[in-house]
Backbone as CSV, one residue per row, in Angstrom:
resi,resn,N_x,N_y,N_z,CA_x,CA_y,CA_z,C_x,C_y,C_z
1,UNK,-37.551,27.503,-42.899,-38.026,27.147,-41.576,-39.514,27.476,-41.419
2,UNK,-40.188,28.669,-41.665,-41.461,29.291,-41.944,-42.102,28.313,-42.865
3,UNK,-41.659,28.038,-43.715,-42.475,26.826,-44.706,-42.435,25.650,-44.267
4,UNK,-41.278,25.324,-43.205,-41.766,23.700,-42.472,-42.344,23.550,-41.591
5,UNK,-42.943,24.949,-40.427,-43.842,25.004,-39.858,-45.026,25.168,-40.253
6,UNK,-45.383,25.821,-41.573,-46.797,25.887,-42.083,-47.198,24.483,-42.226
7,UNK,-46.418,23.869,-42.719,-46.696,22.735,-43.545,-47.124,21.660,-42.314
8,UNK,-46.400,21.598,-41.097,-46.298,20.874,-40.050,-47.932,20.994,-39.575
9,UNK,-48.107,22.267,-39.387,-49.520,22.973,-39.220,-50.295,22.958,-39.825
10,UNK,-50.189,22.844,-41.162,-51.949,22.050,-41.900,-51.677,21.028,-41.641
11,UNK,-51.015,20.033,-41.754,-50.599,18.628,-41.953,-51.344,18.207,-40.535
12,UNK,-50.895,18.739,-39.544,-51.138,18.640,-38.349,-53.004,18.682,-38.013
13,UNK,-53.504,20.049,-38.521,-54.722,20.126,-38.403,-55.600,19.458,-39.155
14,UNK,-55.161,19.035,-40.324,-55.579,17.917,-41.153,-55.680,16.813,-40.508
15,UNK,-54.786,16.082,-39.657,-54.411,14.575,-39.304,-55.668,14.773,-38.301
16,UNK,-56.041,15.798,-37.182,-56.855,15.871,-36.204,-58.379,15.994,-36.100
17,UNK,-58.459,16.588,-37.858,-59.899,17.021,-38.248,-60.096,15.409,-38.765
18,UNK,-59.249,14.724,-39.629,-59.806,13.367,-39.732,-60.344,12.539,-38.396
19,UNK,-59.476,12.579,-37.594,-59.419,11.346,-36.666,-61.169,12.329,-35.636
20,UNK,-60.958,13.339,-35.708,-62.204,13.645,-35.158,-63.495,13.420,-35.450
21,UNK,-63.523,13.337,-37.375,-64.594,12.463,-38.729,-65.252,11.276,-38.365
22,UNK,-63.795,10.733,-37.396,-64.251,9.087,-37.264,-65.125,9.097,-36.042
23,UNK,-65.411,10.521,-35.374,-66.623,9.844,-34.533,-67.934,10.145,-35.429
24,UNK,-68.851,9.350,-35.178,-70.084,9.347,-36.195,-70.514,10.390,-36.152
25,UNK,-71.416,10.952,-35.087,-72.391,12.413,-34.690,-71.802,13.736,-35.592
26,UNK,-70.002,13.865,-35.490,-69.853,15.226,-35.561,-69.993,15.213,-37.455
27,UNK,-70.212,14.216,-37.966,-70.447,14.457,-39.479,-71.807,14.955,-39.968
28,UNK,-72.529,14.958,-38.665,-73.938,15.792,-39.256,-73.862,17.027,-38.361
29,UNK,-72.620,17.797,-37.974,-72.748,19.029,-37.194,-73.193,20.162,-38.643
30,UNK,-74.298,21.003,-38.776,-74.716,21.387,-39.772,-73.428,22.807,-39.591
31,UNK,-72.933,23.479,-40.906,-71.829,23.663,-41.247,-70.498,23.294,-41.109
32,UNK,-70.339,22.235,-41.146,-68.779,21.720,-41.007,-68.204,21.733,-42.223
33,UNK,-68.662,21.831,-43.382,-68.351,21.941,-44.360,-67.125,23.174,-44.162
34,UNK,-67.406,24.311,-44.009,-67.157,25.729,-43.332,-65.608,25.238,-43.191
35,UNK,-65.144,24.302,-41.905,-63.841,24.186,-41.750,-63.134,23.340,-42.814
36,UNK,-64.056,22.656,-43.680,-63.282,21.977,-44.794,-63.055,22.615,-45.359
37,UNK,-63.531,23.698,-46.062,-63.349,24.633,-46.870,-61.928,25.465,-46.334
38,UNK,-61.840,25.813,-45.095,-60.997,26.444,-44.819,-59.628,25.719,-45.049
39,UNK,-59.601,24.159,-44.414,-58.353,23.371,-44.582,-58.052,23.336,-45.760
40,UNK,-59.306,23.348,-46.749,-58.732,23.022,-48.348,-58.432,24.614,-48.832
41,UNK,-58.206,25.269,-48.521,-57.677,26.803,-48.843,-55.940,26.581,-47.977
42,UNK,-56.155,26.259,-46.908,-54.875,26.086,-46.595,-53.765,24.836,-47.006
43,UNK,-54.218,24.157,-48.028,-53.635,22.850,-48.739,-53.215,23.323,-49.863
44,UNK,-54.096,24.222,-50.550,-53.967,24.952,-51.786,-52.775,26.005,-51.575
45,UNK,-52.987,26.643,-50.570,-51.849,27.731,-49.920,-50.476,27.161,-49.540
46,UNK,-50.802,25.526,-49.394,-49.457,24.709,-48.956,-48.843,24.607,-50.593
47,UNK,-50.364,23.969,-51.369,-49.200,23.742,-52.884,-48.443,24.493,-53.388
48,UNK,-49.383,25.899,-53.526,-48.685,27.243,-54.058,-47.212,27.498,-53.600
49,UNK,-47.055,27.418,-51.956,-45.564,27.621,-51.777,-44.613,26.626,-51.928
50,UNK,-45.058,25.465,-51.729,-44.226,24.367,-52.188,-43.834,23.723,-53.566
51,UNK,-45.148,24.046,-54.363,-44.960,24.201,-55.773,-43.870,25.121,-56.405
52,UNK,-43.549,26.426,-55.521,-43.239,27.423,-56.518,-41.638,26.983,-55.951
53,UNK,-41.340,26.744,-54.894,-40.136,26.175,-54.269,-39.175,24.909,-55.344
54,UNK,-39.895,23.752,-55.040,-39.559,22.716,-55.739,-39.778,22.315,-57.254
55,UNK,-41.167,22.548,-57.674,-41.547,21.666,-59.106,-40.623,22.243,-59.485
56,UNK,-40.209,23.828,-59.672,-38.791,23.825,-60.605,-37.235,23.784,-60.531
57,UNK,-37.225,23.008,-59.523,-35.983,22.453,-58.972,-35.913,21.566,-59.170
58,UNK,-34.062,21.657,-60.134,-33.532,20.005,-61.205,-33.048,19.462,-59.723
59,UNK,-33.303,18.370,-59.730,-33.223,17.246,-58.084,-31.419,17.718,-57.946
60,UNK,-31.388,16.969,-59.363,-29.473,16.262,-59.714,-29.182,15.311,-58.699
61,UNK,-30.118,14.206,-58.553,-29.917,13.154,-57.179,-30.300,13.755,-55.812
62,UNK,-30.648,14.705,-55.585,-30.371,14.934,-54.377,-32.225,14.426,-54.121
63,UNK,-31.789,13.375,-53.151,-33.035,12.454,-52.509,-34.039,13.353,-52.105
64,UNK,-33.875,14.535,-51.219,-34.905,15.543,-50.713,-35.799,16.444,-51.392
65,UNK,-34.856,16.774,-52.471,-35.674,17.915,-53.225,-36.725,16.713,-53.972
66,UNK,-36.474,15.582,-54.953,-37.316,14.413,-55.259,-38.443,14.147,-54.257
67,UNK,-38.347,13.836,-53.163,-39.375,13.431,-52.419,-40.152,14.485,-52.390
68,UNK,-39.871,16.085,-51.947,-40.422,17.454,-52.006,-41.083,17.545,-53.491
69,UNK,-40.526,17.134,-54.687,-41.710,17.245,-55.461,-42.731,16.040,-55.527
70,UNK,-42.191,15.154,-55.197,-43.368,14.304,-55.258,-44.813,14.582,-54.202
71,UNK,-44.320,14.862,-53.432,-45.060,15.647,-51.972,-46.337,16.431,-52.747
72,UNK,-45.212,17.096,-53.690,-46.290,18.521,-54.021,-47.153,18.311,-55.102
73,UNK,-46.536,17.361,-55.919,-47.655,16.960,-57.012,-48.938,15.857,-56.164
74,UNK,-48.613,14.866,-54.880,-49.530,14.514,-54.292,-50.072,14.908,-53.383
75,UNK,-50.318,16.106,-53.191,-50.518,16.699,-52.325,-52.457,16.598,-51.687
76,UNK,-52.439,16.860,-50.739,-53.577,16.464,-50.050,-54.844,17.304,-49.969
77,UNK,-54.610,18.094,-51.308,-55.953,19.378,-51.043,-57.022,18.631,-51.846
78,UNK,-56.753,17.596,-52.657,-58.035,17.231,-53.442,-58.951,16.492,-52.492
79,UNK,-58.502,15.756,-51.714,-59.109,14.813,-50.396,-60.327,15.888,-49.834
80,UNK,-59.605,17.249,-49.584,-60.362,18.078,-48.411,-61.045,18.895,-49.392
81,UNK,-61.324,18.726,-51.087,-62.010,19.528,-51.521,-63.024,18.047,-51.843
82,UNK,-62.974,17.015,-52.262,-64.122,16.018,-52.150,-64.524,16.023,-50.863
83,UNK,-63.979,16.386,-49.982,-64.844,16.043,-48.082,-65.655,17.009,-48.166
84,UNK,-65.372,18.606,-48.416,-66.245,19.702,-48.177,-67.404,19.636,-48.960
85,UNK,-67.283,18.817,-50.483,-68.545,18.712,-51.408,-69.061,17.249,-50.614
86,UNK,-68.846,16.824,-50.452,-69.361,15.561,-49.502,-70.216,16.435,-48.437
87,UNK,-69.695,17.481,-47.140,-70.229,17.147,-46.503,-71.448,18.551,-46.959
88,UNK,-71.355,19.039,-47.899,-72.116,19.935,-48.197,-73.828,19.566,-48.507
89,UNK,-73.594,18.155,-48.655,-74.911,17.504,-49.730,-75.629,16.752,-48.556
């Protein structure tokens, strides 16, 4: 339950920090990098527990645990570690 609220909660602060990207101005707020960095620590902190959960869990069909690793091998920290070197430059 603790791990589907974390997850809900980056996922969440992730979805809001994008849609906030899309206004033009706040991409030259000088350190924003700062909160990318932070989201991509908390993506990394998402793989680690979800990694250690699932990648070594045999599915045996079961549809959920499959989708849960696929989740974790695509997981969304590489996005927010190219944004933070993006907005660093």
């Amino acid at each position: 339950m603790v791990f589907q609220v974390y997850a809900t909660v980056v996922s969440s602060l992730a979805a809001v920090t994008a849609l906030v990207y899309m206004v033009p101005l706040i991409v030259r707020i000088p350190f924003i990098f700062v909160w990318d960095t932070i989201l991509f620590i908390l993506w990394i902190a998402l793989f680690g527990v979800f990694g250690a959960l699932f990648i070594k869990e045999d599915a045996e069909g079961n549809g959920g645990i499959k989708r849960m690793k696929n989740a974790v091998v695509s997981s969304n920290e590489d996005s927010w570690l190219r944004e933070m070197f993006r907005n660093t430059c």
